[in-house]
N, C-alpha and C positions, 0 to 999 in steps of 0.2 A: 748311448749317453751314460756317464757314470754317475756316482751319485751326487760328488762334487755338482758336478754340471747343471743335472738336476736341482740340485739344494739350491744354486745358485740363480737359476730360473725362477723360480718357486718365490725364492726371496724376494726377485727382482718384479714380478705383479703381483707381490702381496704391498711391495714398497709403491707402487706404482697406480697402485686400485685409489687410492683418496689425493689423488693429483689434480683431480677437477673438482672444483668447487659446487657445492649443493645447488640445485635449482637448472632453471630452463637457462641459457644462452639468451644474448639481447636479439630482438629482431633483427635483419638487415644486414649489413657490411660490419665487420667490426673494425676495419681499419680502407679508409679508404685509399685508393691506388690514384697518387695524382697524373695529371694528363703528362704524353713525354716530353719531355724537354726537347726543343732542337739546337743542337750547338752551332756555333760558328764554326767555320776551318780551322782559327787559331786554337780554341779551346777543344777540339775533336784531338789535334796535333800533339796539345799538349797532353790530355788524358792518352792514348796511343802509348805516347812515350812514357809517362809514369807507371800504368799498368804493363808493358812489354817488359821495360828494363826489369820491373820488378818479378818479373813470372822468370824471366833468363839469370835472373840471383837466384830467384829460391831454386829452380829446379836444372838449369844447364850453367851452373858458375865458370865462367872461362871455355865451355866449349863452343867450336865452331860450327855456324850457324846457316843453312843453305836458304835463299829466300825465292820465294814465288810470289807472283802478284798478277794481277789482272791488268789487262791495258788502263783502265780507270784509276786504279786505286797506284799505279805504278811508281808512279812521282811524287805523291802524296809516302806512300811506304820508304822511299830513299833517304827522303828529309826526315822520316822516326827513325829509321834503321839506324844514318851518321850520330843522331844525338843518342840513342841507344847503344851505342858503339863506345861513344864516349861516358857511359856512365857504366856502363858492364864491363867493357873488355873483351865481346866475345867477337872474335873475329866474320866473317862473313866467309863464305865456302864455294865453291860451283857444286860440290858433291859433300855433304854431311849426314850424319846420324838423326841429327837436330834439323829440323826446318819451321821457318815462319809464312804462313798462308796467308794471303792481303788478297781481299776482293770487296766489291762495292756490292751489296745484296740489300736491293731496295733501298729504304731510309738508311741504311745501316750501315757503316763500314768492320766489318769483318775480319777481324786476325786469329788464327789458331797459330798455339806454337803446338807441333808434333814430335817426336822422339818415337825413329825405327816407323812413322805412319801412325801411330797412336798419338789420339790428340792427349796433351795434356792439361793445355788452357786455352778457353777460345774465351774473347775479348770482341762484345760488340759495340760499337758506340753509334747512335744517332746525329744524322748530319740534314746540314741545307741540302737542301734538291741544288 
């Protein structure tokens, strides 16, 4: 470590040391965690496709996109992928770099987008049984 680095350190929890305020913490929760929401189809669909499109803008703009799904989640994933299709551009593939993961896992419907098998962004949303 140089001394740069050091200095910078140094600076950085001398600046950091009076960040919390004097005194004890409240008792208890200090923010509570409301219970989950469960969505309908239509509104799981519509989230699906707002957070997908947006993950394949920020991180695979126009690339082609290979998809996998589970027998459950199969036809459900068709109907995001077409309107996801129409807001990105990114073509769909048999064999890509980029792939998108759909499985039903518990309450939950499950999407990773991956790049090379590294996920980049998983996307869970809760659903009706």
């Amino acid at each position: 470590m140089n001394r740069r680095e050091a200095a910078a350190l140094l600076l950085l929890a001398a600046g950091l040391s009076g960040c919390l305020p004097p005194g004890e913490p409240p008792p208890g929760n200090v923010t509570e965690n409301p219970e989950m929401v469960l969505l309908t189809r239509d509104e799981v669909r519509e989230r699906m496709i707002t957070e997908l499109a947006s993950a394949l803008l920020m991180h695979a703009p126009g690339a082609a996109v290979s998809l996998t799904a589970d027998a459950v989640s199969a036809g459900e994933m068709r109907r995001v992928w077409t309107e996801c299709v129409k807001l990105t551009g990114n073509p769909a593939a048999e064999v890509a770099r980029w792939n998108v993961d759909s499985r039903y896992d518990g309450p939950s419907w499950q999407v990773e987008l991956r790049h090379d098998g590294r996920t980049v962004r998983r996307i869970a949303l809760p659903r009706r049984p």
